[in-house]
N, C-alpha and C positions, 0 to 999 in steps of 0.2 A: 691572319686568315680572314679576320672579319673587312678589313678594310679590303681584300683580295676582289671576296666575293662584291663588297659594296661596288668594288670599282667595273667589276664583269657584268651586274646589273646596268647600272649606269649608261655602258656602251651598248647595251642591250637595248635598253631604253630610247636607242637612237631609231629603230629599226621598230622597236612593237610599243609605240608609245604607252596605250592606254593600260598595257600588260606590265610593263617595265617601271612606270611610274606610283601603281598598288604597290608591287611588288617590294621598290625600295621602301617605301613607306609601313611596311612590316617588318621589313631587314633593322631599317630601322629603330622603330619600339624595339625588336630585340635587343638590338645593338646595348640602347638607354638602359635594358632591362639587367643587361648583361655587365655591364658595367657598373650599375649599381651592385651586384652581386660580388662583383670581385671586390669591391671598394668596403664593402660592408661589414661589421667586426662580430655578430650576434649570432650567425648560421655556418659554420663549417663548411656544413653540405655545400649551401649555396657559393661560398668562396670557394672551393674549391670545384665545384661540380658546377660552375653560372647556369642558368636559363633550365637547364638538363633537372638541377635538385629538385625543379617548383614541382616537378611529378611527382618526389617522393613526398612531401606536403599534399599533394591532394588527393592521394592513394590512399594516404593516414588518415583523411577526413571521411573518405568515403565507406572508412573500412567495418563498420557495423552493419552497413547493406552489402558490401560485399561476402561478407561472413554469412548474414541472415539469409541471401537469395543465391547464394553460389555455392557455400562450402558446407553450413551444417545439415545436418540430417534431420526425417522427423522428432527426433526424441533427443537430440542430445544439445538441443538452444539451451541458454542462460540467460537470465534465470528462469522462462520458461520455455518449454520446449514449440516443435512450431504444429505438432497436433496439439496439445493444449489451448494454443492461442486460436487455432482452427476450430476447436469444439466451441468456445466463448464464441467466437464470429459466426457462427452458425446458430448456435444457439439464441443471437442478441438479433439475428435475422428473421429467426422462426421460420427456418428450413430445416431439411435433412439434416440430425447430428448422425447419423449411426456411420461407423466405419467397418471397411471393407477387410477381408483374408485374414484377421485373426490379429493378434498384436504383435507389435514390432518392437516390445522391450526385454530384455535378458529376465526371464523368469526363474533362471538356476542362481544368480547374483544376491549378494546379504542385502543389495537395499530393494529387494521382492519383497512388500508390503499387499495382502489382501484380506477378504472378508471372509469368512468363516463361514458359508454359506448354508443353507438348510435344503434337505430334501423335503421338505414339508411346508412350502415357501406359503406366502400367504398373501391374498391379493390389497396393492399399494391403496392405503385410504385415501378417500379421494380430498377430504379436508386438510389444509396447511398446518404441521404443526406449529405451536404456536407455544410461547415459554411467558410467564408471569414474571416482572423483576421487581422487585419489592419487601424488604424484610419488616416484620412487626412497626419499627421504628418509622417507615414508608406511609405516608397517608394519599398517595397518589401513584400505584402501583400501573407500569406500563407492561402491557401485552406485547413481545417481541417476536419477530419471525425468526425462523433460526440460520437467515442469510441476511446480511446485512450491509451496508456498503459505510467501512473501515474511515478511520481519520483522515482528510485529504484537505487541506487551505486553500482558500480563497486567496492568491498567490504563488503559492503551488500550481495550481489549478487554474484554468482559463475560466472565467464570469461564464461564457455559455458551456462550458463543461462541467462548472455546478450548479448551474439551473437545470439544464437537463438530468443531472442525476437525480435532483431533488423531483422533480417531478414526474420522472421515473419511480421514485420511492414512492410518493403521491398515489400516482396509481396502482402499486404491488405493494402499499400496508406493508412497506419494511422501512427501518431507520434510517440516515443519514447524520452522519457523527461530521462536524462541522473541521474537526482538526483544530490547530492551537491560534489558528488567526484570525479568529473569534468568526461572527455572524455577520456575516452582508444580507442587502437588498436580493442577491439572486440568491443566497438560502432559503432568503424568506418569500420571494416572488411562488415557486414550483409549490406550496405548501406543504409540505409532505414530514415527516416528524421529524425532531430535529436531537441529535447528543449532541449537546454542548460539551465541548472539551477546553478545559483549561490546564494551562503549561506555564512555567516557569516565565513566558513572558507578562502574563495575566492581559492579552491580548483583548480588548473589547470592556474588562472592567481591572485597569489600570491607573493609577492617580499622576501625574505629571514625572515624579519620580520611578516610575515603573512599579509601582509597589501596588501588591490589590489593594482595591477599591472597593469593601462589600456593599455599598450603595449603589454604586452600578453593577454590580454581580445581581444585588436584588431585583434590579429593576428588568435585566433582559431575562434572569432566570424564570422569573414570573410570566414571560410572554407564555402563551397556550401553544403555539407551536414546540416549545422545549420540552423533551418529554422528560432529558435526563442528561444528567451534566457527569463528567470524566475529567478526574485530575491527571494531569496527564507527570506522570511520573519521570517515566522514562522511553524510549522509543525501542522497536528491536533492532534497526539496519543502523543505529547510532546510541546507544546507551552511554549514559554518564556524556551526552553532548548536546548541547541546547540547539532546539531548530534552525534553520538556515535557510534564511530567504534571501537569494543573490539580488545585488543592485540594481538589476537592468530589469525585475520584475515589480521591483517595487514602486508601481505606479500612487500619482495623487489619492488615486478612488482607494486603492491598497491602505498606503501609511497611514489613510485618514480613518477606516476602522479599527486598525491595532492603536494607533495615537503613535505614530512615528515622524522622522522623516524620510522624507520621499527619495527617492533615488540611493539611498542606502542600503548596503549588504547588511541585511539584521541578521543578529547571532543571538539565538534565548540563551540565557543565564545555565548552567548546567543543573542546576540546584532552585528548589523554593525558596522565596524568601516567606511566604505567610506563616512558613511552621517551616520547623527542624525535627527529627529521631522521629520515631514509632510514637510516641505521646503525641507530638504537636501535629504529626498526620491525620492519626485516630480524630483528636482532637478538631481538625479541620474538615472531614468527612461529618462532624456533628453539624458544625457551626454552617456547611455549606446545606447542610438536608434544613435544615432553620428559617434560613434567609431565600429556600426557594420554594418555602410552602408545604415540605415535605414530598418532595419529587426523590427517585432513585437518583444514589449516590454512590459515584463507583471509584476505581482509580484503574490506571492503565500502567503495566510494568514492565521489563524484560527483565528474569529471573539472572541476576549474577552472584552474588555473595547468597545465598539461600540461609545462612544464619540469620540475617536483616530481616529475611520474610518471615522466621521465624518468630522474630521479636514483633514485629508488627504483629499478627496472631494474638501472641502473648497482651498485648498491650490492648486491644482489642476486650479480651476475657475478661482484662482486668476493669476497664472502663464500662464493661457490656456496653461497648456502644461499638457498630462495624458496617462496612461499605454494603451498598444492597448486590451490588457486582463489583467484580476481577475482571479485569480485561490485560490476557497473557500475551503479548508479544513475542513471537521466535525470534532470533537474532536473524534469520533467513527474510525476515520481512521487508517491505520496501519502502523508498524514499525517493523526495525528489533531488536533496541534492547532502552530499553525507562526507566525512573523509573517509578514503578506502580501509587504512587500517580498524576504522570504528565498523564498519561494514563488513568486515571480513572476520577480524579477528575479535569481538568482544561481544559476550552472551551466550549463552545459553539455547536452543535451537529450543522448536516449539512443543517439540515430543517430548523430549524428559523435563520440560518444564509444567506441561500440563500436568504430567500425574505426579510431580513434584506438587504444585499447588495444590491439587484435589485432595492430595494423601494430607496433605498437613493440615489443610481444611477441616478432614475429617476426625483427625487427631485432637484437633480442637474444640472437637462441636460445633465448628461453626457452616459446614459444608451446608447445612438446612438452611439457613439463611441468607446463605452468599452466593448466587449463581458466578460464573467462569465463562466468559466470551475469550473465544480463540480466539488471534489474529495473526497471521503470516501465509502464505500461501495458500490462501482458502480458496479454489476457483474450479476444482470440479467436484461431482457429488461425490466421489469417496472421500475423499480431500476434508471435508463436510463431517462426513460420518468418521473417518480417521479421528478425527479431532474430538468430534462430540465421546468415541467408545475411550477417549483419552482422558476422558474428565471435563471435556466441555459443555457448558448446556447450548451453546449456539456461538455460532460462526461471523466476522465482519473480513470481510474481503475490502481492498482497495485495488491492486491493479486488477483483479477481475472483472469488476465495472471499468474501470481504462478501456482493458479493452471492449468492453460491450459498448462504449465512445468513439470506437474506431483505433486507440491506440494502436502502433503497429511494431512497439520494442523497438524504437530508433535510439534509444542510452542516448537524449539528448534532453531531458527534463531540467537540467541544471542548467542549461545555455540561454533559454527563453526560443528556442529556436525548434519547439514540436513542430513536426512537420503537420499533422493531424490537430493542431490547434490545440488541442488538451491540456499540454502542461507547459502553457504562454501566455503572457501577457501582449504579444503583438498582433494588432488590430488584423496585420492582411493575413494572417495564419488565422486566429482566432475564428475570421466569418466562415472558414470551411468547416466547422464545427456547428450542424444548421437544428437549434436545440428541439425541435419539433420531432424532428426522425430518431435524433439521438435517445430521446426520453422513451420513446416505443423501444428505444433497444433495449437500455439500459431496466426496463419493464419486460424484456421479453426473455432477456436472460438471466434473471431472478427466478421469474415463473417456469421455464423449463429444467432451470437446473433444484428446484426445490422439487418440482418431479421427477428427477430424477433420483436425487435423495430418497423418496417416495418407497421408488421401485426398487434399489438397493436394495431399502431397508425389509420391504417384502420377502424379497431373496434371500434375508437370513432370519426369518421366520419371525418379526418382529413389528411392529404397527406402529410404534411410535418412539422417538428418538432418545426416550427417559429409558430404554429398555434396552439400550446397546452400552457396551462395555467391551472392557480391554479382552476382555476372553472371547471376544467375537473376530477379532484378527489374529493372522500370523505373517509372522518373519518368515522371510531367506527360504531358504531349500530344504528345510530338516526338518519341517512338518512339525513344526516347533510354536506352540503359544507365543504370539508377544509378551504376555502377561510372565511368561517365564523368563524373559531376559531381566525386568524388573525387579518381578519377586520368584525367587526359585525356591524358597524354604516355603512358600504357601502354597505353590497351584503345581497340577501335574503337567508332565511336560508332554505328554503326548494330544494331538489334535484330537 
């Protein structure tokens, strides 16, 4: 057939030269292309389907935008919906959030979560609440906002997508938690305060062996910008699996602040090596408050085995020595690049884990001392307040600031290939990420969505964030306490 057609060109070609002569010259390339196809041992499709298969390959590539702009609806995207990402974009513009005709989510369904609202509302203070973290042991207690922008690396993350977030925080007096790939020049350029997080790889203070280094742990925990350092335990969208930084991200300027090599897929270690059990944790949440002057010291977890945390507690009383913060990971939280089944299937979700932690906190005595940072889909103000009436004292968001970046949910942060620059290491994507505009967003949807918290919290008769709790929400359709799914021998069940 192919040679049919070549030969019908050809004499075509006689008569409309400059038509005829393209024309084979496409036939052509097919021809090569097609041929290859049949010749080829690795694609089915393509062997059996030549030239015809390459569509169902670049259907399969495009098919997160054709999902996102063609087929889902406002509320039912994954993992966030696309009003959600619409209120963040708005928000991070400082236009109009308010939406039109009333909501468009099933309010008769068990996952109808709301606020308990007061006929006696009270007007929103105009002041930021603000949370102290620091126990006894502390000699350098920091002031927290209670939105904050979550773990994200510098490899993860595009150089001007954490400048501008840092100087975003800069401007909005809220934190910026560095993630496990330790601290770059663009952490430190935006000024703005900094959580140091250290993970299994001990990225930024490691010794040639990978092993920590507390000489270099003292030295950059000591800088003034660090207001507070996170062992980072476990993650929630990857628990029991050490970080993942694919090859193609891992640039000179990258390998050279973790101490790696360049061009390698790094994989953290699942596990610490500076300590082992509940003792040598306790034991290193000492040794780290020591060596950094007495700055808050926390850890970061995603609840699985909940006897472990128990011990931990336990081990804690017995030492009297204990973290100034918990920072709770959901398994629902996110990442840049994870295996599915650790993603899908492993952890604990953010809800029954916060008042999992709170309760046993409190069982311990040690809730006075320990504040509870949520992490996992923190990005609108009930989202916020959910979380705070759950037992958290304050909130860190990661893809919420994404998007106040411009992210636009393309599921392509593993590739190096953000279209939006954000979560890349490639120069000609990266410049569309212009850090000047971005830092006003990343500032503007802090400041609006902490207002709006604000206003919430007004609406159920409450002034500040230390004064909402689980009996301020209810479940599903049956006018049903949350607090009663939890505990039903303690609280009444009716609203």
């Amino acid at each position: 057939m192919a040679a049919f057609i070549l030969i019908s060109v050809t004499a075509l070609s006689i008569y409309f030269f400059g038509f005829g002569y393209s024309f084979l010259a496409i036939l052509l390339g097919l021809l090569v292309v097609g041929l290859y196809d049949v010749l080829q041992t690795k694609h089915a499709i393509l062997k059996n389907f030549p030239i015809v298969g390459h569509f169902r390959y670049m259907f399969e590539a495009i098919s997160p935008e054709i999902q996102q702009y063609f087929i889902e609806s406002n509320t039912d995207g994954r993992p966030f919906s696309r009003n959600l990402r619409s209120l963040v974009y708005r928000r991070a513009k400082n236009v109009n959030d308010t939406h039109p005709f009333g909501t468009q989510r099933d309010l008769g369904g068990e996952e109808y979560m709301a606020l308990r609202h007061s006929i006696y509302a009270v007007k929103p203070i105009e002041e930021e609440p603000r949370i102290s973290i620091g126990s006894d042991f502390c000699t350098q207690p920091y002031s927290a906002s209670i939105l904050n922008i979550s773990a994200m690396s510098f490899g993860s993350l595009s150089s001007n997508a954490i400048l501008a977030l840092n100087k975003g925080a800069k401007k909005g007096g809220f934190f910026h938690n560095t993630g496990e790939g330790g601290i770059s020049n663009h952490h430190r350029e935006g000024g703005g305060d900094l959580v140091w997080q250290i993970g299994t790889g001990y990225f930024g203070c490691r010794d040639e062996e990978g092993n920590f280094d507390p000489e270099k742990f003292k030295e950059k925990a000591n800088w003034p910008q660090v207001k507070m350092i996170e062992i980072k335990l476990s993650q929630g969208a990857k628990p029991g699996h050490g970080g993942v930084l694919p090859g193609v991200k891992n640039t000179k300027e990258i390998a050279h602040i973790r101490g790696v090599k360049p061009g390698e897929t790094i994989l953290s270690p699942p596990a610490h090596t500076a300590f082992s059990g509940p003792k040598g944790l306790v034991e290193f949440v000492g040794k780290l408050r020591k060596l950094s002057g007495g700055k808050p010291i926390g850890f970061k977890l995603c609840i699985g085995r909940t006897e472990e945390f128990v011990n931990v507690c336990k081990e804690m009383v017995a030492q009297h020595v204990w973290p100034d913060f918990i920072t709770v990971d959901g398994a629902e939280g996110g990442t840049g690049a994870a295996p599915l089944e650790f993603s899908d299937s492993v952890g604990l979700p953010l809800e029954p884990a916060l008042i999992f932690v709170n309760g046993t906190l409190e069982k311990y005595h040690l809730r006075e001392h320990i504040r509870i940072i949520a992490s996992g889909k923190a990005i609108s103000a009930f989202s916020i307040l959910k979380n705070i009436a759950l037992g958290a004292d304050i909130c860190n968001s990661a893809r919420g600031f994404m998007f106040s970046l411009g992210c636009i949910q393309a599921l392509r942060c593993n590739t190096n290939e953000c279209p939006t620059g954000v979560a890349t290491q490639m120069a000609s994507l990266t410049k569309g990420l212009v850090v000047s505009d971005k830092a006003e967003r990343v500032y503007n949807f802090h400041k609006n969505t902490v207002h709006a918290v604000q206003e919430l919290l007004g609406a159920t008769g409450h002034t500040h964030t230390s004064e909402i709790s689980i009996h301020d929400l209810v479940k599903g359709d049956e006018m049903v306490k949350l607090a009663n799914r939890y505990f039903p021998d303690t609280v009444n069940t009716q609203v």
